[in-house]
C-alpha positions as CSV (number, residue, x, y, z in Angstrom):
1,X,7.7,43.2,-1.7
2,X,7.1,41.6,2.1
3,X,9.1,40.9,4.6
4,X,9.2,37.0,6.1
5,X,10.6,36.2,10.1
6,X,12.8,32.7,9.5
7,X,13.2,30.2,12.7
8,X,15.5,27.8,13.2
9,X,15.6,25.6,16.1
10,X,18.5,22.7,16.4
11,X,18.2,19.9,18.4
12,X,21.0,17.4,18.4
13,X,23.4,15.5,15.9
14,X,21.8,11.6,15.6
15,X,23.7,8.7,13.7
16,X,22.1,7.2,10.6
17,X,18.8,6.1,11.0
18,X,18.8,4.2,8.0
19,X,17.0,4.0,4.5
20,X,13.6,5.3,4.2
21,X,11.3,2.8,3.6
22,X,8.8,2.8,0.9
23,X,5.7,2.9,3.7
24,X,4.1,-0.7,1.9
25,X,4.4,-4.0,2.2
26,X,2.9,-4.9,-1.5
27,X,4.5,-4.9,-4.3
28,X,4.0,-3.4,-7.6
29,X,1.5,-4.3,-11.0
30,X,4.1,-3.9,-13.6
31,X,3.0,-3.5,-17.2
32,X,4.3,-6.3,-19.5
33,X,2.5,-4.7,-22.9
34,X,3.0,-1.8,-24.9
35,X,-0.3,-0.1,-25.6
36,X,-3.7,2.1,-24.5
37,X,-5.2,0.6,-21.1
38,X,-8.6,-0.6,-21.4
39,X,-11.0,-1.1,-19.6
40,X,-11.9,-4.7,-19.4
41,X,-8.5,-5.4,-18.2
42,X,-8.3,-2.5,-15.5
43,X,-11.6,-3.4,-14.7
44,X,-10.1,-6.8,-13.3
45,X,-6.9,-5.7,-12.0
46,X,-8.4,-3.4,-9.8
47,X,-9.1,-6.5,-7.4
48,X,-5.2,-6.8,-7.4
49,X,-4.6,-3.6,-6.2
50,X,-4.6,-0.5,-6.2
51,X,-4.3,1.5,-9.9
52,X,-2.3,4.6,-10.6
53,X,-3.6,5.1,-14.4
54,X,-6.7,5.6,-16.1
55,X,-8.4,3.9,-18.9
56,X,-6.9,5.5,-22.2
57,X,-3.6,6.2,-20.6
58,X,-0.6,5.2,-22.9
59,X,1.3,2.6,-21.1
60,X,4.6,0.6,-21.8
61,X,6.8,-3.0,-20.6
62,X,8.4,-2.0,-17.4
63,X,5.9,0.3,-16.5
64,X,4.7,0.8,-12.8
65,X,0.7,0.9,-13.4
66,X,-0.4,0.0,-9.6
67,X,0.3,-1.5,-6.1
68,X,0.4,-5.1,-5.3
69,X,-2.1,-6.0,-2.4
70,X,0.3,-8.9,-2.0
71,X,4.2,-8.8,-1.6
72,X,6.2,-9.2,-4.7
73,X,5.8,-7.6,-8.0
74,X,3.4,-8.9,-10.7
75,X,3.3,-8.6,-14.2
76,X,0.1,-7.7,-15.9
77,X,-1.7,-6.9,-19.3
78,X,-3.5,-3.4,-19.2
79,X,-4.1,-3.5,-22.6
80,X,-6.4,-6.8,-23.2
81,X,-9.5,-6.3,-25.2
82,X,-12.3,-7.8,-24.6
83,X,-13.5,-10.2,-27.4
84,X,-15.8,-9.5,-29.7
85,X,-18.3,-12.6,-31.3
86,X,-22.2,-11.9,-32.0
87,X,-23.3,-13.8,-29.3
88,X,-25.4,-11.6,-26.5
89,X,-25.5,-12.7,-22.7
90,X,-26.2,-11.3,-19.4
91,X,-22.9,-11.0,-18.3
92,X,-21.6,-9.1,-21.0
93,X,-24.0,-6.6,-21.0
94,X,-23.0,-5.1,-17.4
95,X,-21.2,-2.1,-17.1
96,X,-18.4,-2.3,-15.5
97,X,-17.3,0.5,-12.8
98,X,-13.7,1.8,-11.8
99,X,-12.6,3.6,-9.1
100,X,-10.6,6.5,-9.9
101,X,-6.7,6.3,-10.3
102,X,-4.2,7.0,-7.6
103,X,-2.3,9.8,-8.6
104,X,0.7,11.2,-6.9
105,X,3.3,14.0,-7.1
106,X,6.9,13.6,-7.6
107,X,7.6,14.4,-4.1
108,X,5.5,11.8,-3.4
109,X,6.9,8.8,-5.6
110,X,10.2,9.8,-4.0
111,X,9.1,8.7,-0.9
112,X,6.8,5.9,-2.4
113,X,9.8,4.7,-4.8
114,X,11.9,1.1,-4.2
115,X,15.9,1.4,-5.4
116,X,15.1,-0.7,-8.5
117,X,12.6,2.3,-10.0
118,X,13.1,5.4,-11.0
119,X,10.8,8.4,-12.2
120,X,10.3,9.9,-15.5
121,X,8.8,13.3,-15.6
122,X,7.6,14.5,-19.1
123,X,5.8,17.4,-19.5
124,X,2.0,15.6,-19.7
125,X,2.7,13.4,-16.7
126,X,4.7,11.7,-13.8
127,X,5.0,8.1,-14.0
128,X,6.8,5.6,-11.8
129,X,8.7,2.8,-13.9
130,X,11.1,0.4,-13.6
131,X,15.2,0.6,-14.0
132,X,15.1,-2.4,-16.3
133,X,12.4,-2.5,-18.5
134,X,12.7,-5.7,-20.1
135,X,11.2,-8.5,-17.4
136,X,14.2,-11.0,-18.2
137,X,16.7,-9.1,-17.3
138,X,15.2,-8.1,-14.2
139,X,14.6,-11.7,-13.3
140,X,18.1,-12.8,-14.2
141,X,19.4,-9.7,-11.7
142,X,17.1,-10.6,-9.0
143,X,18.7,-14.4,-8.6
């Protein structure tokens, strides 16, 4: 056993300074499929934004997979495969590179969370999703 010295210094009693704001002005990528991300689709919606899942991860409608460079939420297909024909070109045959995912703690998708999302804690992961899943609804509420 140890022995710990506490502090405690008050300052003053201050009014309300008002919500706590979410630190960005972008919006979020929300998921509109239910599925495994690939890679050909990450692949191009990491010019979107930023990415908070990997390629593999199990994701589902209503889902929070990134952060909007623009203002506004977007909804976007992480699971589109690439099509397959017998025909070989250039193009196809580059490999495609992905920067790692953004992953945060639950303290900090508190702070990083808007009032329409909540947090789901499982015991194989943290993810950040929407209050409404289904995308109508959440339309119909936002008029």
């Amino acid at each position: 056993r140890s022995t710990a010295v506490m502090h405690h210094c008050y300052l003053e009693d201050r009014e309300h300074a008002g919500i706590i704001g979410s630190g960005s002005d972008g919006g979020r990528l929300v998921c509109n499929s239910m599925g495994k991300a690939t890679l050909f689709a990450l692949e191009s919606l990491s010019s979107r934004g930023t990415l908070f899942i990997a390629p593999g991860d199990v994701v589902y409608p209503g889902m929070v997979i990134g952060e909007n460079a623009k203002a506004g939420d977007l909804e976007v297909n992480p699971v589109r495969a690439k099509k397959v024909d017998n025909m070989r070109t250039q193009s196809k045959e580059e490999k495609m590179y992905l920067s790692p995912p953004k992953r945060m703690s639950v303290e900090e998708l508190i702070g990083y969370m808007n009032e329409d999302e909540v947090i789901e804690v499982t015991p194989l992961s943290v993810r950040l999703r929407k209050l409404e899943l289904d995308s109508g609804v959440r339309e119909r509420a936002a008029r």
